[in-house]
Phi, psi and omega in degrees: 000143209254153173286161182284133327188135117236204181207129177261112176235154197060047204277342177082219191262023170109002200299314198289323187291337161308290195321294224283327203284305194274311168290018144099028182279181193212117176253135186251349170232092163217173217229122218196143173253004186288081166346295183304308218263314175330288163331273169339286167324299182310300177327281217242028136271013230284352154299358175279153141297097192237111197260089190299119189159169169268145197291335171280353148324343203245152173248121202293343186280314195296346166305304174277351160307303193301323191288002202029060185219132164340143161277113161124353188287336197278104136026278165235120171244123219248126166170160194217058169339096164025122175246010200281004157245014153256350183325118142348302188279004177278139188287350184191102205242114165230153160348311179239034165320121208299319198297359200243024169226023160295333194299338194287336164304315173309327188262343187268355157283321187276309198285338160281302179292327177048069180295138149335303173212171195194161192194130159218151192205112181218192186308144152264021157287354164262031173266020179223344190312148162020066165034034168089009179264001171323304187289313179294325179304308179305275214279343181291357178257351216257298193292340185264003146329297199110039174255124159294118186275137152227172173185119187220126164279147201225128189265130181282354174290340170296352197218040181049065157227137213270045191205155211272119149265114174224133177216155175288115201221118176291126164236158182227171167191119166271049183238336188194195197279124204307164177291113184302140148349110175290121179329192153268144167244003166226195209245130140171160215237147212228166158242106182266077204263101221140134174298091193136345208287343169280338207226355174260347193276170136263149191249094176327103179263152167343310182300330197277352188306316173292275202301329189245139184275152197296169189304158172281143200266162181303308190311308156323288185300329220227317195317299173323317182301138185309097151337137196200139167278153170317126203081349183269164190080200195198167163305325188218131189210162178299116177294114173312319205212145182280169194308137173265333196212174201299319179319313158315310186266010182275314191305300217283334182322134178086359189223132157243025198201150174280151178232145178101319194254078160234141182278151142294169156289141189207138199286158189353282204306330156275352174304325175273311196310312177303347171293350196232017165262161175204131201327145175085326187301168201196162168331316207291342196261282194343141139338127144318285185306356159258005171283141180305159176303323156324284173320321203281346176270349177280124178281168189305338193263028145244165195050030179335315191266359163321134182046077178250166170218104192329152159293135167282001189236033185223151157293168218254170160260146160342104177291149203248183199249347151240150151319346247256076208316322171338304165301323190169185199269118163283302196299100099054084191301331195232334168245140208266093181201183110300162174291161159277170197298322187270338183308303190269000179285314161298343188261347186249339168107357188255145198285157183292350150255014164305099208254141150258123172280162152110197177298138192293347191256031186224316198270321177291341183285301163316300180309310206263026172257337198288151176291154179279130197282001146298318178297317159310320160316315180281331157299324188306281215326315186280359162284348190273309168325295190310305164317306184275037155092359199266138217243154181299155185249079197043173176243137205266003179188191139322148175297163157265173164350115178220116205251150186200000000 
């Protein structure tokens, strides 16, 4: 029986197609307009057609013409539109931001291919952009395709990733009733300070502390790795010490070598600022004289996680597209460094023989645009489900949303 079949657009360096490829899909397209995540893909998909360019550029019936394949044959079609003009966090976030009309590319791929089932997956601010219509523009096209709709925001530590995430994620089918949404698989809990965030999550009770096992940890994840001073380490070095934990030893399968793991450098001035951090510790534990200029006009209850330096028996903050403590906690629960390209890349879920190309400020740019790849594993398992006909095995909360 040959596996089932996507297609990734807008894929970046690969998380979703990692995620679906270890749940035993075969992706036959993707697209990406990012060179560096390109590369990074072709490396390590190299049986894909991984086409580097802009997505309004392709022409999608001669694109299936080439790939040969019927409209309705592709399994899943798979994408994540630029999200950085639905973000919360964008300094200027409007209606008509051009990133924010790539999904009509996304829909011009759905309306050619008629895929089976579909996954779109982006930030949940963007249930709130213009009062929500970007999304409603999405799923009302989607259904008059002749896709059946869910939309549930989804935390990645649930689904054993060491890093607190959440993103909004559509699944569709036009063949049976969209794919449900994956339960949680580990126990652990978050703030969904976001529009959807009461009625889209699943929201977890006290009892379940028991039943499920806890989240995987910084520590878990990270822990295992070659100690390394500011400045140190190499693209590719001998892993020092054995697996500490199951996470640990998930990562490393298939790697006989660290990848990836050079620390930066870093001035003076945060070298001192890390003496008065101590994990969980922020900008707010530093000297007044010693905060960048900024900080110092800041009351204590903003920027919480700025110059942050991780817990190690805690989840990670969203890994960002820079190493950059300025942003958010950077710092090194035990060593006075920032993290590394593989340090955040284990906070994103992908194993260790996953390689990042480019420039080092290209690969973190990469590693933190990616789905965490566990999370992703866990949406494949449920398309699969879905595909053979088989119905979710109860529920942790309200349905979600479901448009027909």
């Amino acid at each position: 029986m040959s596996k089932p079949t996507t297609i990734d657009l807008f894929c970046g360096a690969g998380g979703i197609t990692e995620g679906f490829r270890q749940a035993g899909f075969d992706c036959v397209f993707a697209n990406d307009f990012n060179g560096d995540a390109m590369q990074t893909f072709r490396l390590n998909h190299p049986g894909v057609q991984a086409v580097h360019g802009a997505i309004e550029d392709i022409d999608v019936s001669k694109l299936r013409s080439q790939l040969g394949v019927e409209a309705g044959e592709i399994d899943c079609l798979a994408g994540g539109p630029p999200c950085q003009g639905f973000s919360i966090n964008a300094p200027d976030r409007f209606v008509e931001d051009p990133r924010n009309s790539l999904f009509r590319h996304y829909l011009r791929f759905v309306e050619e291919f008629r895929p089976k089932t579909l996954l779109f997956e982006n930030v949940p601010g963007m249930l709130s952009l213009g009062d929500g219509l970007v999304v409603r523009q999405v799923i009302n096209q989607l259904i008059a395709a002749g896709y059946d709709v869910s939309q549930r925001i989804l935390f990645a530590p649930h689904y054993g990733v060491p890093q607190e995430r959440w993103r909004l994620i559509i699944l569709g089918s036009r063949v049976g009733a969209a794919p449900a949404h994956p339960l949680p698989r580990y126990y652990a809990k978050g703030r969904a300070n976001f529009s959807g965030g009461r009625v889209l999550t699943f929201q977890l009770m006290a009892s379940q502390m028991e039943e499920l096992p806890a989240h995987v940890t910084v520590s878990d994840a990270i822990g295992d790795l070659p100690p390394l001073a500011a400045g140190e380490g190499a693209e590719v070095m001998p892993y020092t010490a054995q697996p500490h934990s199951e996470y640990a030893i998930t990562m490393r399968r298939g790697s006989d070598n660290v990848r990836n793991h050079v620390a930066p450098r870093i001035a003076a001035v945060n070298l001192e600022r890390l003496r008065y951090l101590q994990p969980g510790g922020s900008w707010r534990d530093i000297p007044f004289d010693l905060l960048p200029a900024g900080m110092k006009r800041a009351r204590p209850s903003d920027h919480t996680r700025r110059y942050g330096r991780l817990r190690p028996e805690g989840l990670s903050g969203t890994v960002m597209t820079k190493m950059d403590p300025h942003w958010g906690p950077a710092f090194h629960y035990q060593q006075d460094r920032t993290l590394t390209v593989r340090e955040a890349a284990r906070l994103q879920a992908f194993p260790d023989k996953y390689i990042f190309t480019g420039a080092k400020a290209a690969q973190y740019e990469q590693v933190g645009n990616a789905v965490p790849v566990l999370m992703a594993r866990a949406i494949a398992d449920a398309v699969i489900e879905s595909l053979a006909g088989r119905l979710p095995q109860g529920q942790l909360c309200e349905p979600a949303a479901i448009y027909r």
